[in-house]
C-alpha positions in Angstrom: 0.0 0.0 0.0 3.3 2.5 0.8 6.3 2.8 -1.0 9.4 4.3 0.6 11.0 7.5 -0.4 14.0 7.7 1.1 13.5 6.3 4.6 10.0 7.7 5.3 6.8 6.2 3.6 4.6 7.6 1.5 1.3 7.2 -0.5 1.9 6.5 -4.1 0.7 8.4 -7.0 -2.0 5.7 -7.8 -3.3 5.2 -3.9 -3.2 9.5 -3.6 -5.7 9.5 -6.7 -7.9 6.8 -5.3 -8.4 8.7 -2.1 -8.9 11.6 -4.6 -11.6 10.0 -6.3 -13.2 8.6 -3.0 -13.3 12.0 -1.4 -15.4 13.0 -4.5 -17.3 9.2 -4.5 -18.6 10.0 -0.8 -19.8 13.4 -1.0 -21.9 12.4 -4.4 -23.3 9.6 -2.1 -24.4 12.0 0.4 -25.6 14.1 -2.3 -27.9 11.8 -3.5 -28.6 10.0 -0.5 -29.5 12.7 1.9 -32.2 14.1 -1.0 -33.9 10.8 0.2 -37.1 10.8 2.1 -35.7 7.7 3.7 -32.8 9.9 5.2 -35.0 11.7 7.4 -34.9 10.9 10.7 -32.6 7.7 9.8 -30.4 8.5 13.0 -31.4 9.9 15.9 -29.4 12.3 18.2 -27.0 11.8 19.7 -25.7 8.9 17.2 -26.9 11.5 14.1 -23.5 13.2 15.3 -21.7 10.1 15.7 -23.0 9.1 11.7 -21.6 12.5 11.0 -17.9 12.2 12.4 -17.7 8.3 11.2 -18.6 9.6 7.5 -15.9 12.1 7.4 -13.4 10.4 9.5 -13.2 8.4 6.2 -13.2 11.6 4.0 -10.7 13.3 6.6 -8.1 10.3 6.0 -8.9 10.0 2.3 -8.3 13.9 1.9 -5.0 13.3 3.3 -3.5 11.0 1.9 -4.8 12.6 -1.5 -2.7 15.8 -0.8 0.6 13.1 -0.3 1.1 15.6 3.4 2.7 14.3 6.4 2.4 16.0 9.9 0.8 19.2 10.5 -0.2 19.9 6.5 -1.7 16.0 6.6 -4.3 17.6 9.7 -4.7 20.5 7.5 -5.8 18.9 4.8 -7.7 16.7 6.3 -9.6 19.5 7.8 -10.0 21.5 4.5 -11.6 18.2 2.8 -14.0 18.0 5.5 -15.2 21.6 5.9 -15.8 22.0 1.7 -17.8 18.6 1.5 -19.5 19.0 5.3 -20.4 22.7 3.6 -21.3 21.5 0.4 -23.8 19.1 2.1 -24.9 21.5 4.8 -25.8 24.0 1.9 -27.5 21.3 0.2 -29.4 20.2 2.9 -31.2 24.5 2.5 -32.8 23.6 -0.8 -34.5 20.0 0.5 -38.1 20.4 1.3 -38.7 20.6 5.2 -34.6 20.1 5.5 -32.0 22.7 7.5 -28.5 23.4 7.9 -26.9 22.3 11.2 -24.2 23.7 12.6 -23.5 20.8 15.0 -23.8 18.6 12.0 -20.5 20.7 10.1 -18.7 20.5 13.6 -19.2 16.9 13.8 -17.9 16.8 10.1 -14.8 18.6 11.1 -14.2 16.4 14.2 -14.2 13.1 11.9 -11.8 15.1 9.8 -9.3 15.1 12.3 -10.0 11.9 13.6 -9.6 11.0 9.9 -5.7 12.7 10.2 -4.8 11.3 13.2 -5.5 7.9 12.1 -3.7 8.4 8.9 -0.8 9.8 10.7 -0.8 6.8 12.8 -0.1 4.7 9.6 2.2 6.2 8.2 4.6 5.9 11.8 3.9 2.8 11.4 5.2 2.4 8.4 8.1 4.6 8.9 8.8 2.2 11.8 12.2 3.4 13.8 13.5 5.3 10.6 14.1 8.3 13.1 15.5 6.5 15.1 18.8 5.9 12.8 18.7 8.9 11.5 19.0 10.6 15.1 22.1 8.4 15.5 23.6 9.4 12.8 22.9 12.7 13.3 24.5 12.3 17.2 27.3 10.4 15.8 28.2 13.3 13.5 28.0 16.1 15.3 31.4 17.6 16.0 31.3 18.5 20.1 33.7 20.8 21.2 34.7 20.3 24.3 33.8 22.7 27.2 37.3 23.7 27.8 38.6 24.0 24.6 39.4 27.0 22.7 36.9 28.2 20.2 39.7 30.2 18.3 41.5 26.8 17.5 37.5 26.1 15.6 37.5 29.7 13.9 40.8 28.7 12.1 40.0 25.2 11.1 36.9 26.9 9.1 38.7 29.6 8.0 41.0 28.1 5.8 38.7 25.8 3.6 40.7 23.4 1.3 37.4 22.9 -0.8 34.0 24.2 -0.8 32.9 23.2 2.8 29.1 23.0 4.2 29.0 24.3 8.1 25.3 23.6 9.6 23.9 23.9 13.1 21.8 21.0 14.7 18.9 21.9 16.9 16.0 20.2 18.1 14.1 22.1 15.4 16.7 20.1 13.3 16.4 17.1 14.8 12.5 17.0 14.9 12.7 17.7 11.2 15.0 15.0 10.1 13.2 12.5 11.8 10.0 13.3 9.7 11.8 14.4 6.4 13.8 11.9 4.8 15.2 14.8 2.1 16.2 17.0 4.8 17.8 14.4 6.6 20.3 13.7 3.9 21.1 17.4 3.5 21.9 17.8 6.5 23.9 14.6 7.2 26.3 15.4 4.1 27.6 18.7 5.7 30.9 18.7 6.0 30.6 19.8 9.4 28.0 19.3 11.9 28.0 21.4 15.2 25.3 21.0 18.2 23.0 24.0 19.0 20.7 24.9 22.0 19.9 23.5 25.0 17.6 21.2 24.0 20.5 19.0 22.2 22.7 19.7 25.3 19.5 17.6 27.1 19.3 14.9 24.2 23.5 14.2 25.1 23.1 14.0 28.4 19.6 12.0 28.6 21.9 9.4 26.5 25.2 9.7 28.9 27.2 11.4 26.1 29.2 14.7 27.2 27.6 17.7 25.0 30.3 20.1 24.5 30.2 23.9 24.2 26.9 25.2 22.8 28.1 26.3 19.2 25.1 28.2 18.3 25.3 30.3 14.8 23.6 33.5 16.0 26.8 33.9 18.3 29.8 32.1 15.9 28.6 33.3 12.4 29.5 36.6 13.0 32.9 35.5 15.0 33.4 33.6 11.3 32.5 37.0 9.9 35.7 39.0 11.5 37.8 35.9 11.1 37.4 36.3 7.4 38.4 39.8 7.5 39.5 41.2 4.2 38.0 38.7 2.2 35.0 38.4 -0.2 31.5 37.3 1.5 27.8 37.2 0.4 25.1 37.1 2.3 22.2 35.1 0.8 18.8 35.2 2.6 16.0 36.8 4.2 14.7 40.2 3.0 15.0 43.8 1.9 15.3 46.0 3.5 16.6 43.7 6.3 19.3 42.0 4.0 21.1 45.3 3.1 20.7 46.7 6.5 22.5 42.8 7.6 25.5 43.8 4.7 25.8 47.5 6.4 26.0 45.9 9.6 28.8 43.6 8.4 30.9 46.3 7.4 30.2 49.0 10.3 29.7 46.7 13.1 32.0 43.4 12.2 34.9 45.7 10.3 34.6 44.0 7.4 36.6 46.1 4.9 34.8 44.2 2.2 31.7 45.2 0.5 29.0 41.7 0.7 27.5 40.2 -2.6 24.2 39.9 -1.4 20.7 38.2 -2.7 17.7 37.5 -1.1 16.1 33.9 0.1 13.8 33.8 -2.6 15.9 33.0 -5.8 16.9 29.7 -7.7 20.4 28.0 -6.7 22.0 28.6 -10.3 21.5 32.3 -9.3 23.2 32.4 -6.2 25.7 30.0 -8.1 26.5 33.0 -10.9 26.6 35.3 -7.9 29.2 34.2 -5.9 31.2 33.0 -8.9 31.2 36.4 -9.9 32.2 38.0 -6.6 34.8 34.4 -5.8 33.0 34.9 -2.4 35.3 32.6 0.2 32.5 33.0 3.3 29.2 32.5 1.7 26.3 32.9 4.8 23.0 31.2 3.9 19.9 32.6 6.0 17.1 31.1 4.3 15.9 28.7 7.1 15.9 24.4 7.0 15.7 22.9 5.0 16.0 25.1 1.8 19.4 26.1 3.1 20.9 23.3 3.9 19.3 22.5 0.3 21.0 25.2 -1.1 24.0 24.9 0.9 24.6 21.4 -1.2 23.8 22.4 -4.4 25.8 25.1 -4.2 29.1 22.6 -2.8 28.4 20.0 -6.1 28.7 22.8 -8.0 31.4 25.3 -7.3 35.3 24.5 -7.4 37.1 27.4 -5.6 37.8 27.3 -1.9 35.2 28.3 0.5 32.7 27.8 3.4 29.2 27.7 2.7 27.4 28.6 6.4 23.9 27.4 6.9 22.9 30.3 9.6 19.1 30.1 9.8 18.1 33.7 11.3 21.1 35.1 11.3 21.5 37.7 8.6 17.5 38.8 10.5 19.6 39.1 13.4 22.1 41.2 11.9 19.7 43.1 9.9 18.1 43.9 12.7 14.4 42.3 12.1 14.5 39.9 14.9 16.5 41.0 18.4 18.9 38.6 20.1 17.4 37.6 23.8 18.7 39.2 26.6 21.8 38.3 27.9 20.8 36.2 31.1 18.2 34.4 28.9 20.9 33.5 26.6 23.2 31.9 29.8 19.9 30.3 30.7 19.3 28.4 27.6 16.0 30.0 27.5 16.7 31.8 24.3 13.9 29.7 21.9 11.2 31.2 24.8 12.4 35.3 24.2 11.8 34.1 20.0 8.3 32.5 21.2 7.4 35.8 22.6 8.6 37.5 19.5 6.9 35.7 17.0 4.0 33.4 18.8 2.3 32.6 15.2 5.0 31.6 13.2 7.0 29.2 16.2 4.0 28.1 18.1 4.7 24.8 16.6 7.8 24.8 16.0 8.2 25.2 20.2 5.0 24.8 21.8 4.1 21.6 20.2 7.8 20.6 19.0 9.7 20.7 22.3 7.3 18.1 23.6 7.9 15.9 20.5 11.6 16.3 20.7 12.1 15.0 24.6 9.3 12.5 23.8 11.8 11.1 21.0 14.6 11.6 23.4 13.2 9.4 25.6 12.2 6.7 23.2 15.9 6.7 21.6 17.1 6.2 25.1 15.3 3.5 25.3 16.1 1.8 22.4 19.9 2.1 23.0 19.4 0.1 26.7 17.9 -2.3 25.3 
């Protein structure tokens, strides 16, 4: 019923166009079915409701695995199948003789949706199995920790002399969450050249497993350390925003000294463009802020492809930091490891989930992977 792509399992192209074509099979049987007079009255409440969720727990899961979604866009879809048929046949249900709308009726609809989801996302672990679970490994085994007493400026001159072109990328729990979910991501991020760990929650994850974490090598604080140690040599900064990007290149050359003008692009353009662009300008530091995973997507296309020296940086916020459009946490918050709770405050919408629902999922994992190596 699944096929694998990479190590995750999804819905093939033939099963994704069944569910399509069931969706559509099940709201023209309630078309047609609820015109009849024997439909009135069939169930009585409460179990009307109960008919209600049951129906369109079955569209809800067949919506879903149409749209070929995993995770959060699975529930959304899900959702959005549900509300247009449980619509469709509220507003159909106006034009029947002695007939009404219900609004109970369209939450019940919505509630089967997501019953719908979360039984589809159920299948799918299952048929992912313990994927994550080697993937985390991997991911642990990789990372480069730095011990607690060693000296950082030792790190800042084995990346500034790059023999090749050279992927840095930071692993966080965001990271982490996402690999374990997203086969594609996973494998960008496992071919960088150089792995370091980032945030507190990965200091937990080490230490729930008995492994020393190192020095928390986050890029907000080292990218810009990379910045000075690169002094007098060609960088671009590729990511975020105007005006935020050129405010980021100002601050580069007021506030880091950079005696350098940056090549600069936005986060919105194709890789053979950033390619060109730091071609042209033989940038040796070349700062991605673009977020995971198109970064660290970029980051390798942009490795196969070029030939001179140089260090590709996969630095998530940082050129918003620089540019001004996000502020760092204060100080103390920073010490505390309570950084990810200053950017919750900051922007509730956009990281509710990747905080508020994926912490919990990350020390749930943690737990499991502990687990699994004491066996």
């Amino acid at each position: 019923m699944f096929e694998p792509c990479g190590q995750v399992f999804h819905p093939p192209t033939s099963l994704r166009w069944w569910a399509a074509l069931s969706v559509v099979a099940v709201a023209a049987g309630l078309y047609v079915g609820g015109a009849q007079p024997v439909a009135v009255g069939l169930f009585t409440p409460p179990w009307d409701l109960l008919a209600h969720a049951s129906v369109f727990a079955v569209i809800g899961a067949a919506a879903g695995v149409a749209s070929g979604a995993r995770g959060g866009r699975l529930l959304l879809f899900s959702l959005l199948g549900a509300l247009v048929v449980g619509s469709m046949d509220e507003l159909h249900q106006l034009r029947l003789p002695g007939r009404t709308a219900d609004w109970e009726d369209l939450l019940a609809d919505l509630v089967g949706g997501s019953l719908g989801a979360v039984f589809m996302g159920w299948a799918y672990r299952r048929a992912d199995g313990d994927a994550w679970v080697h993937r985390w490994q991997a991911l642990l085994t990789k990372i480069q920790r730095v011990p607690v007493n060693a000296d950082e400026a030792s790190l800042l001159r084995q990346l500034d002399q790059p023999k090749r072109p050279t992927v840095l990328a930071f692993v966080n729990a965001h990271a982490m969450n996402s690999a374990a979910h997203d086969a594609d991501f996973f494998e960008s991020l496992i071919s960088a050249d150089i792995l370091l760990r980032d945030g507190s929650g990965m200091s937990v994850l080490y230490k729930m497993l008995g492994m020393a974490p190192g020095q928390n090598l986050n890029g907000t604080d080292l990218i810009p350390r990379l910045i000075r140690q690169f002094h007098g040599r060609a960088i671009a900064l590729l990511g975020t925003q105007e005006p935020y990007l050129t405010r980021a290149a100002g601050a580069v050359q007021n506030e880091l000294e950079h005696d350098r003008r940056a090549a600069k692009a936005h986060g919105f353009m194709g890789p053979n463009y950033y390619l060109a662009l730091v071609r042209a300008h033989e940038s040796e530091l070349i700062v991605l802020g673009m977020g995971m995973p198109r970064q660290e997507e970029v980051a390798c296309a942009l490795r196969a492809a070029l030939t001179q020296p140089c260090l590709i940086v996969c630095g998530g916020a940082i050129i918003d930091f620089l540019g001004g459009k996000t502020p760092r946490a204060p100080l103390w918050m920073r010490r505390l490891g309570l950084e990810w709770l200053y950017r919750l405050g900051q922007e509730p919408t956009r990281l509710f989930r990747r905080y508020v629902l994926g912490n919990p999922i990350f020390l749930l994992r943690a737990l499991r992977l502990r687990w699994v190596q004491q066996r």
